[in-house]
C-alpha positions in Angstrom: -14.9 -52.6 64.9 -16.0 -51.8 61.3 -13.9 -52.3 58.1 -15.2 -50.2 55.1 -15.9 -50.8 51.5 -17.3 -48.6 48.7 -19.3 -49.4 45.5 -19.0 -47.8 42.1 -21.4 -47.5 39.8 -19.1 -47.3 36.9 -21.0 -44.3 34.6 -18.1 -42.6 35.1 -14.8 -41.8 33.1 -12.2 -45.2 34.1 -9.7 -42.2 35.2 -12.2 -41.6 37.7 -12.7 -45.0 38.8 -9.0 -45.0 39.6 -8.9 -41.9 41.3 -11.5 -42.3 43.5 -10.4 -46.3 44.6 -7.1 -44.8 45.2 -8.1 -42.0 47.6 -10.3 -44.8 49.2 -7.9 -47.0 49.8 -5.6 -43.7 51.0 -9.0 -43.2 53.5 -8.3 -46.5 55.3 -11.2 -48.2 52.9 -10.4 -52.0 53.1 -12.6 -53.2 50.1 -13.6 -51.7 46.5 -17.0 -53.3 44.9 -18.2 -52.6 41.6 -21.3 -52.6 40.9 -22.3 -55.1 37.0 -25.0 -53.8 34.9 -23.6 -54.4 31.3 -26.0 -53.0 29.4 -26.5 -49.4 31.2 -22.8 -48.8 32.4 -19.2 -49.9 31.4 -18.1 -53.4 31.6 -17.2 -54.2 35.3 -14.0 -56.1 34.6 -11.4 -54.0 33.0 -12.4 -51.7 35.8 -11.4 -54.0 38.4 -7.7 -54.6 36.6 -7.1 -51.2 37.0 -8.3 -50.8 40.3 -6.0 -53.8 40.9 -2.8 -52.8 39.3 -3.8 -49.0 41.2 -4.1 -50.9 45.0 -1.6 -52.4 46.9 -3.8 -53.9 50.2 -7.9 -53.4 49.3 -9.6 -56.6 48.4 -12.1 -55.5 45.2 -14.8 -57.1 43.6 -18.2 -57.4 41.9 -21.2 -56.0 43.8 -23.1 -57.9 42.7 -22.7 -60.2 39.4 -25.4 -63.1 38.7 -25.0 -67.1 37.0 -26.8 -65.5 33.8 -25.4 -62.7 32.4 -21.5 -64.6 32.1 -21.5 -68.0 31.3 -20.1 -69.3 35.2 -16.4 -70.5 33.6 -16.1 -66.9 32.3 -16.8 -65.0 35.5 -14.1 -67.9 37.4 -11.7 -67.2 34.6 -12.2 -63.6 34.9 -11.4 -63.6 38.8 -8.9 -66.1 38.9 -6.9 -64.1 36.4 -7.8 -60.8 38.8 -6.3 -63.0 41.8 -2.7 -63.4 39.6 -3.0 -59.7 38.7 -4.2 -58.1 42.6 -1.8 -60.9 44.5 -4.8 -62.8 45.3 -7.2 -59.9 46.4 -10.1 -60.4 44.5 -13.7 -61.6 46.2 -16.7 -62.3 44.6 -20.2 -60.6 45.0 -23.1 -62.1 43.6 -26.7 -61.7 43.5 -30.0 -63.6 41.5 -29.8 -60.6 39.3 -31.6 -57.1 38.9 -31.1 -54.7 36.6 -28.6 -56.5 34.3 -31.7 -59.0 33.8 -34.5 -56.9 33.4 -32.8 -54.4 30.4 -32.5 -57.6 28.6 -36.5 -58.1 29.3 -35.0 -61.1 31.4 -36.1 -62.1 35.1 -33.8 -62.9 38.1 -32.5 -66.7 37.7 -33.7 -69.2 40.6 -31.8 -69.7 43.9 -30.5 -73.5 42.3 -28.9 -71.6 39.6 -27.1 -69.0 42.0 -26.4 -72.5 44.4 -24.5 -73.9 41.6 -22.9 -70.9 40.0 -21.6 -70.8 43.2 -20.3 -73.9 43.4 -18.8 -73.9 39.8 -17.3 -70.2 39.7 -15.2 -70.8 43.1 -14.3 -74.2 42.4 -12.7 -73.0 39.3 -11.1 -69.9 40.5 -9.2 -71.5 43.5 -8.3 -74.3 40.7 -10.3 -77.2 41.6 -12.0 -79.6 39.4 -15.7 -78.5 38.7 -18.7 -80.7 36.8 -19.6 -78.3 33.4 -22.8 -80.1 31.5 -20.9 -83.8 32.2 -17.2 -82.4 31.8 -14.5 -82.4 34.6 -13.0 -79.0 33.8 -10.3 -77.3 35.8 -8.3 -73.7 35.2 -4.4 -75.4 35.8 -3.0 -72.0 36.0 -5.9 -70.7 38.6 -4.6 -70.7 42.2 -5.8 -69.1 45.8 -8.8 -68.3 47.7 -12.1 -66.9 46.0 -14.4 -65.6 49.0 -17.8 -65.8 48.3 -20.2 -62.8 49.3 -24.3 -63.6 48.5 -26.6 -60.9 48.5 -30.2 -61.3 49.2 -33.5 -60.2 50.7 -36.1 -62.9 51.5 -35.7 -66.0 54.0 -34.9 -68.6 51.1 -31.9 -66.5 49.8 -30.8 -65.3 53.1 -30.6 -69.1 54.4 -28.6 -70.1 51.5 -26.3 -67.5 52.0 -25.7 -68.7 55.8 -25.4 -72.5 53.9 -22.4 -71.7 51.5 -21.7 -67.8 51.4 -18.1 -66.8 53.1 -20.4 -63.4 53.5 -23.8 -61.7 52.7 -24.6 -58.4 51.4 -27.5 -56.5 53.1 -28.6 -53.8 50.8 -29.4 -51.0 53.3 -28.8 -49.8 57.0 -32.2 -50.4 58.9 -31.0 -51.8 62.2 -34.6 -53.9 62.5 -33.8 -55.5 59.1 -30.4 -56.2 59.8 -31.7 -58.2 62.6 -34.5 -59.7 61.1 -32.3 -61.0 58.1 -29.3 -62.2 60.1 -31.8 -64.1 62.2 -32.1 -66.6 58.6 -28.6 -66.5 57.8 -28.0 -68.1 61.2 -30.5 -70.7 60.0 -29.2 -71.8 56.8 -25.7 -71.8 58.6 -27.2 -74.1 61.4 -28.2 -76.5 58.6 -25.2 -76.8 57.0 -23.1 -77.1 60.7 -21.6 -74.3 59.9 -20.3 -71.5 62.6 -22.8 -68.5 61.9 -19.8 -66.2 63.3 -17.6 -67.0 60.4 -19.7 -65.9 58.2 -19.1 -62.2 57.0 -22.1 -59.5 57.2 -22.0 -56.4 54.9 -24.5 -53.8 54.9 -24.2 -51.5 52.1 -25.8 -48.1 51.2 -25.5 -44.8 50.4 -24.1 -41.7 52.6 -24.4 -38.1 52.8 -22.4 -36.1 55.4 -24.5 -32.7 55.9 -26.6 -30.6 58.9 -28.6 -29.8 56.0 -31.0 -33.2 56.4 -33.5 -32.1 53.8 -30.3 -31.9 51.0 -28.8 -35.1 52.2 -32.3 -37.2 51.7 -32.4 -36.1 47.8 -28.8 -37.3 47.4 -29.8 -40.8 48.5 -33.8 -40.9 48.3 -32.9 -43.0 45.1 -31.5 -46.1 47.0 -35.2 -47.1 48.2 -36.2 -47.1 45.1 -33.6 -49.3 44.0 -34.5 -51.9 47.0 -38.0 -51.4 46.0 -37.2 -54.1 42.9 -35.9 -56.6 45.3 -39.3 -55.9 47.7 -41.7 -56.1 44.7 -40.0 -59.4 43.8 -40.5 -60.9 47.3 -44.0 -59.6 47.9 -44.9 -61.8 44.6 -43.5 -65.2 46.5 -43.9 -65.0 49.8 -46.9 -64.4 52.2 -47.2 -60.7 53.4 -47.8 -62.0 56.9 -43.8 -63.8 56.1 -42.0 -60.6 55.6 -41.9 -57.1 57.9 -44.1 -54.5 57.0 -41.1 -51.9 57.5 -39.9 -54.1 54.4 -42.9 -53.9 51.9 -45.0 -51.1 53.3 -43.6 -48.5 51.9 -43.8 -49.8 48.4 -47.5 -50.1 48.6 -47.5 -46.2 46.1 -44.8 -47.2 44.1 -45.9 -46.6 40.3 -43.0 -48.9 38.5 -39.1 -48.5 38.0 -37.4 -47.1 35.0 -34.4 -49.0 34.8 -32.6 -46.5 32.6 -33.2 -44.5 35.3 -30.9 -47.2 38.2 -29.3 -45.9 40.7 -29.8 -41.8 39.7 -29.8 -39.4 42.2 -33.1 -37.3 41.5 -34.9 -39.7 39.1 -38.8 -40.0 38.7 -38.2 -43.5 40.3 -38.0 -42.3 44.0 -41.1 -40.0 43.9 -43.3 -42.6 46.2 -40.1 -42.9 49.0 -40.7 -40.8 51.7 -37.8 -39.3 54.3 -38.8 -41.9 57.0 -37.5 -44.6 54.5 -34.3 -42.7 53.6 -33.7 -42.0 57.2 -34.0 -45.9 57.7 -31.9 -47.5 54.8 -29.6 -44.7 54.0 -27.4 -42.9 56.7 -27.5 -39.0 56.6 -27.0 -36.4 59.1 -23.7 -34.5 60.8 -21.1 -36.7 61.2 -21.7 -37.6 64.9 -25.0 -39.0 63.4 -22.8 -41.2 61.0 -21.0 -42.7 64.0 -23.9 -43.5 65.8 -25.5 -45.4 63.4 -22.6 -47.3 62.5 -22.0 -48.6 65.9 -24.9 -49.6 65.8 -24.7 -51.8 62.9 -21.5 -53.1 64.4 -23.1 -53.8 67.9 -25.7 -56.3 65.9 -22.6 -58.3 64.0 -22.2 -56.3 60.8 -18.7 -56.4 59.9 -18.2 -54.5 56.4 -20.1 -51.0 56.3 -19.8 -50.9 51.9 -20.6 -46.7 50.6 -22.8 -46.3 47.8 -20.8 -44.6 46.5 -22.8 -42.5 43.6 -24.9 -39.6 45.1 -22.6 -36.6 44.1 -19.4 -35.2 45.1 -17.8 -38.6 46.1 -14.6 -37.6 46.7 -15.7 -35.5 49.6 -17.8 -38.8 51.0 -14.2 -40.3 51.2 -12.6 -37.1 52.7 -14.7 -36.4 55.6 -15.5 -40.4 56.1 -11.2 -40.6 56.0 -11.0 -37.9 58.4 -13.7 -38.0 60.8 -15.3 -41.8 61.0 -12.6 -44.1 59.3 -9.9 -43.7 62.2 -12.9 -43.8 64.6 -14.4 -47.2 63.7 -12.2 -48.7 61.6 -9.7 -51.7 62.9 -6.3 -50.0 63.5 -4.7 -51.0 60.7 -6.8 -48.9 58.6 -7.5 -46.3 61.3 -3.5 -45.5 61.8 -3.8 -45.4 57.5 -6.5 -42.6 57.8 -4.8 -40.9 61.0 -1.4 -40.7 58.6 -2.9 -38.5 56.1 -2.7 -34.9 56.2 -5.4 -33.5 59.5 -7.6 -30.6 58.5 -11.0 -29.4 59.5 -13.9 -31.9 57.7 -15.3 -30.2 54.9 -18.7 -30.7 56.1 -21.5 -30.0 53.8 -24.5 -27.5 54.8 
């Protein structure tokens, strides 16, 4: 069984933001991410209190953050106040850093700096003592849990994710990468005697419910592109014959990335992503094809399937997912949630 999550890319009024994680968590949806880009949308954090004080059960959090762009104490501060406010609820998504970097002309920081970050921000959120630059510090009032989620690409990130992450964020729904990626996470959990079943697996990317295929793949063609980043980045420090060529091939005609342009459906920046790829990272199709692929993510140990949500006309993404997958997949908790709401025919898209 599948629990859901969506992501926000917060471009959008805070009104909307609140509408929309309401009706999700109306829809059965068991976590709200956000995603943290500073510079080219609103500041994540004010958006999560009121998606906090506007939820009752959904966990929420950042997907994903970095160490560089908030000093670490900040972003502990910032969550462990978010626990007092959601009842404990909050989680923490974080990444070596994309676009919130590169606007500032600044690359991702280095796995040691996401390792410690790590270390520091939980530490300090659940109240413990944490080492600062040779000072003990410690939140007093700071109480709770803070889980962890790591998001990452090559074998080096993906084995440090299985070594201290509670979770790890795959960015797309390729069944073969899933696999291959896991296969390190179990690794890096083997080193650190750790149970690799404990650890939580998200994959996360964008939807479109539609018989009209050739629509749906220009809603979503954008999300490619945005992996592409991540792929450029590993193809520069690791050996081709390291990675899978359904991973980097497709890059091979990329031209650049406008960053101005992240995360847009229809942008210039998707022009070299062909319908293979979309059909591989993204899931589109009639909703029968929707379940399908999502058991299958299941069947390989995904836990968390985590929307996209930003392709256009997201509150019918949560209507049809509420009344046609949700109850299908979804433990029952959440599936007797969606099953309560009103049943009408799925405003399906053609």
């Amino acid at each position: 069984m599948l629990s859901f999550g969506f992501t926000i890319k917060p471009d959008m009024a805070p009104a909307r933001v609140v509408a929309l994680t309401r009706q999700a968590e109306a829809a059965g949806f068991t976590y709200g991410w956000i995603f943290d880009s500073h510079v080219l949308w609103l500041e994540p954090y004010p958006l999560l209190t009121m998606m906090a004080l506007n939820t009752s059960r959904m966990r929420l959090g950042t997907c994903v953050t970095n160490p560089a762009v908030r000093d670490p104490t900040v972003t502990a501060s910032l969550l462990a106040t978010l626990n007092v406010i959601s009842g404990g609820r909050m989680d923490l998504g974080i990444g070596r850093g994309d676009s919130s970097r590169r606007v500032l002309g600044k690359k991702p920081t280095t796995l040691a700096d996401l390792a410690d970050a790590v270390e520091r921000i939980r530490r300090l959120a659940e109240g413990a003592p944490a080492d600062y630059e040779g000072e003990q510090i410690r939140l007093e009032w700071a109480s709770g849990k803070l889980p962890v989620w790591i998001a990452g690409y090559g074998p080096k990130a993906l084995r440090l994710a299985g070594q201290i992450a509670d979770g790890v964020i795959l960015q797309f729904a390729d069944p073969h990468l899933i696999t291959w990626c896991l296969g390190f996470v179990r690794e890096g959990a083997a080193a650190a005697g750790r149970d690799p079943s404990t650890i939580r697996i998200m994959a996360a990317a964008p939807v479109w419910v539609s018989d009209d295929l050739a629509t749906a793949r220009e809603h979503v063609r954008w999300f490619p592109a945005l992996v592409s980043n991540h792929v450029v980045d590993l193809i520069s420090r690791y050996d081709p014959a390291e990675l899978p060529p359904e991973l980097t091939g497709y890059v091979r005609d990329r031209q650049g990335y406008d960053y101005h342009h992240h995360a847009e459906v229809g942008s210039s920046n998707a022009q070299f992503v062909g319908d293979e790829v979309v059909d591989k990272f993204c899931i589109v199709g009639p909703v029968e094809e929707h379940k399908r692929r999502l058991q299958e993510l299941a069947s390989l140990g995904v836990h968390q399937f985590n929307i996209y949500l930003m392709s256009g006309d997201e509150e019918a993404t949560l209507d049809v997912y509420r009344r046609e997958i949700v109850p299908a997949l979804a433990p029952p908790v959440a599936a007797r949630n969606g099953k309560a709401r009103e049943r009408q025919p799925a405003r399906r898209r053609r």
